[in-house]
RODO-2510 file (C-alpha; in nm, 4 decimals, decimal comma):
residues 149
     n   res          X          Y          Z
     1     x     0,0000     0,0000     0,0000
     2     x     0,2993     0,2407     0,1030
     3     x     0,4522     0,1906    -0,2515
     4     x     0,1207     0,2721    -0,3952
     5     x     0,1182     0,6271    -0,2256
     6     x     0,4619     0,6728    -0,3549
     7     x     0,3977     0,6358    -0,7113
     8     x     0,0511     0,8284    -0,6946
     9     x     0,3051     1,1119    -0,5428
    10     x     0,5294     1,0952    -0,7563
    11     x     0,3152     1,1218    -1,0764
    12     x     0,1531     1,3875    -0,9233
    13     x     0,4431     1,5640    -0,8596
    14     x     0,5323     1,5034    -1,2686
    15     x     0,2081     1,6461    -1,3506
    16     x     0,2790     1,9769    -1,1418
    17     x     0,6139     2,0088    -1,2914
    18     x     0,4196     1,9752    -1,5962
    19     x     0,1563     2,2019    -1,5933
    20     x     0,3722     2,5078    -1,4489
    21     x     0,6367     2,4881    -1,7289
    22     x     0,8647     2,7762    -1,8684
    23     x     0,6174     2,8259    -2,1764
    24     x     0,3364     2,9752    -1,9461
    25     x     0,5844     3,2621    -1,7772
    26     x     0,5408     3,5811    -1,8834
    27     x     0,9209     3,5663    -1,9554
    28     x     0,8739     3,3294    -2,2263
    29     x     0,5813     3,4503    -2,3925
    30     x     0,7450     3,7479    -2,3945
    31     x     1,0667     3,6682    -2,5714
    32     x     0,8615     3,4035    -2,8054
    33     x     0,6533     3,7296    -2,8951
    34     x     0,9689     3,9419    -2,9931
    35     x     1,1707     3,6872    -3,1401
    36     x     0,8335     3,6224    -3,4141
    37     x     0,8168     4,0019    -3,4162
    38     x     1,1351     4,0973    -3,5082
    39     x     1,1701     3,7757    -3,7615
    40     x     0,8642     3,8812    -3,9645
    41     x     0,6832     3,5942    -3,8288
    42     x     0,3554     3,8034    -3,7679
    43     x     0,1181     3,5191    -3,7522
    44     x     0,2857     3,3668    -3,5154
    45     x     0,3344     3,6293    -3,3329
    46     x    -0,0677     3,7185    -3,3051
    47     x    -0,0507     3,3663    -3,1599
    48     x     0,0499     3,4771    -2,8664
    49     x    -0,1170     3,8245    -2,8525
    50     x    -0,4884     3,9627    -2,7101
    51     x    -0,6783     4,0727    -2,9865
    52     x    -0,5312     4,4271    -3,0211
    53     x    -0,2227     4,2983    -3,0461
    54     x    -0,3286     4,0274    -3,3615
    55     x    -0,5117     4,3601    -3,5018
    56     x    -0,1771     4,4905    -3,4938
    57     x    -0,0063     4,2029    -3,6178
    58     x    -0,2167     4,1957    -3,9327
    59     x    -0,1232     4,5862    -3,9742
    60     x     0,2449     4,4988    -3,9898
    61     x     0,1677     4,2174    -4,1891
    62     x    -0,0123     4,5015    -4,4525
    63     x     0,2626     4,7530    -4,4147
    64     x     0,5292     4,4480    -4,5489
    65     x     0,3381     4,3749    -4,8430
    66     x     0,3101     4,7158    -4,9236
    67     x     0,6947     4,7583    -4,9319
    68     x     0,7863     4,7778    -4,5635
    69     x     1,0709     4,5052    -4,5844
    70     x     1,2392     4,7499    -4,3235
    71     x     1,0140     4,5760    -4,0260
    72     x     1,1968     4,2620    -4,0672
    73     x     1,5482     4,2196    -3,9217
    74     x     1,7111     3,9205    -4,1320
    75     x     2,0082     3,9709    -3,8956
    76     x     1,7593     3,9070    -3,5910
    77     x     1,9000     3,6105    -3,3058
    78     x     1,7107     3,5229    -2,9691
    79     x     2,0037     3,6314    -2,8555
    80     x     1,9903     4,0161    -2,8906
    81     x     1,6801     3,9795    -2,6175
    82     x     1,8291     4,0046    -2,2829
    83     x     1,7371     4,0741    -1,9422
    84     x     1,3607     4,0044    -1,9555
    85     x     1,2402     4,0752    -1,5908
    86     x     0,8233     4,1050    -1,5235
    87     x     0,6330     4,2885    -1,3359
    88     x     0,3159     4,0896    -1,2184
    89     x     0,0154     4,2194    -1,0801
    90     x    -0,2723     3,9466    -1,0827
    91     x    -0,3585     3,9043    -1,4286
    92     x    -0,1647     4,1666    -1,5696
    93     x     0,2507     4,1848    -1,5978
    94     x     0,5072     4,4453    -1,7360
    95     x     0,7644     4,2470    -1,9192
    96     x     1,1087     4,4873    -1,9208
    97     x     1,4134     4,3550    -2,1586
    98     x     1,6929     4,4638    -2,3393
    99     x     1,7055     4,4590    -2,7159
   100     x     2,0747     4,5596    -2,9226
   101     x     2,1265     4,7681    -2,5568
   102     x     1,7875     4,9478    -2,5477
   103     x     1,5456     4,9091    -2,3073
   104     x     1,1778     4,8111    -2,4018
   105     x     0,8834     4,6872    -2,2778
   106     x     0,5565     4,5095    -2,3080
   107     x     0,2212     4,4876    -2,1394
   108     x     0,0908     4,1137    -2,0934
   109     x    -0,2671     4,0264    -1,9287
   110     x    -0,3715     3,6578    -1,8581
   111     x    -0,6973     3,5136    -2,0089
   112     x    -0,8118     3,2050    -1,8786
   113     x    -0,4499     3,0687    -1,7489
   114     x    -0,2555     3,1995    -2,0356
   115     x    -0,0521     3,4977    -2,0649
   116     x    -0,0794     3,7184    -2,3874
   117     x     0,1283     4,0661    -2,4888
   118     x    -0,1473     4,3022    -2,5258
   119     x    -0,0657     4,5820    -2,7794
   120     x    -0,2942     4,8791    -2,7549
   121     x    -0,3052     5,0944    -3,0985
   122     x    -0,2752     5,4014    -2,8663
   123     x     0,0947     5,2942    -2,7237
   124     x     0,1789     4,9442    -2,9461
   125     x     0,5462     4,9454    -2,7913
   126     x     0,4423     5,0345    -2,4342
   127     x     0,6172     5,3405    -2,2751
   128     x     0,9731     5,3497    -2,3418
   129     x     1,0450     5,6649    -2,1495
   130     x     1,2146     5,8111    -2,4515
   131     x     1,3160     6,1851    -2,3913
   132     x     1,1978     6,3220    -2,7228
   133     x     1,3753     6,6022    -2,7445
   134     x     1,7756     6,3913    -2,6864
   135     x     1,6612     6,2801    -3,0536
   136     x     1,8062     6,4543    -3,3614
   137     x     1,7637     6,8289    -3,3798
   138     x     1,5051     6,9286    -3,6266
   139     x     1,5904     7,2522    -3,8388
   140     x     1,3282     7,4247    -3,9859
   141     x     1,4881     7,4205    -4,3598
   142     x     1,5158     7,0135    -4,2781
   143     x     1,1158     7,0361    -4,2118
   144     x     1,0259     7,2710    -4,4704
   145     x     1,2866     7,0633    -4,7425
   146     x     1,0740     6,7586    -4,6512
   147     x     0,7620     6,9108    -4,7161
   148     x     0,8845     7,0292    -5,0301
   149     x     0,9712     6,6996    -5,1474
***
């Protein structure tokens, strides 16, 4: 009977180790989501995406057909994501990483067990904290040559 209890245990010990794999982190879906991202992999990104973020996904997926080749990085490794710490608060998270040595982040919410990076159309990268005006200086003749073009 003892060695009975010890195998039920066991299994259901497997079956925990089981159910709360890696894949279900917000860590992984997170760099799952940018590595399809940044390979062009739309689809599969909107896989793992709320459905703002797959409305997005199809918009990228629109831009590249109409000549946007410059969304996909063919130099692109797992790699070049580093760092990815999260933030959770119940059934929402804040997934911060480290891309080519810039900081970025994304929002993830969990439906029914599952976390999913949820893109809003208002903010699609989350914030960034980017001080707009370290970016290049704009001169006036640079705006008004542009508009002239």
């Amino acid at each position: 009977m003892r060695s009975i209890k010890v195998l039920f245990l066991a299994i259901a010990t497997v079956f925990m180790f089981h159910a709360c794999k890696t894949t279900d982190r917000p860590e992984k879906v997170t760099e799952d989501f940018m590595y399809h991202l940044l390979a062009g992999e739309f689809e599969k990104a909107a896989e793992l995406g709320t459905e703002s973020t797959k409305q997005m996904m199809e918009m990228f997926k629109a831009l590249e057909s109409l000549g946007g080749e410059e969304m996909v990085d063919d130099t692109f490794t797992p790699e070049r994501i580093k760092d990815i710490e999260c933030e959770v608060d119940g059934d929402n998270a804040i997934c911060r990483f480290e891309e080519d040595g810039e900081m970025s982040e994304v929002n993830l919410v969990r439906v029914d067990g599952k976390w999913l990076v949820d893109m809003k159309k208002e903010d699609p990268f989350g914030d960034f904290d980017m001080d707009w005006d370290e970016e290049e200086e704009w001169d006036m003749e640079d705006i008004e040559e542009i508009e002239l073009d």
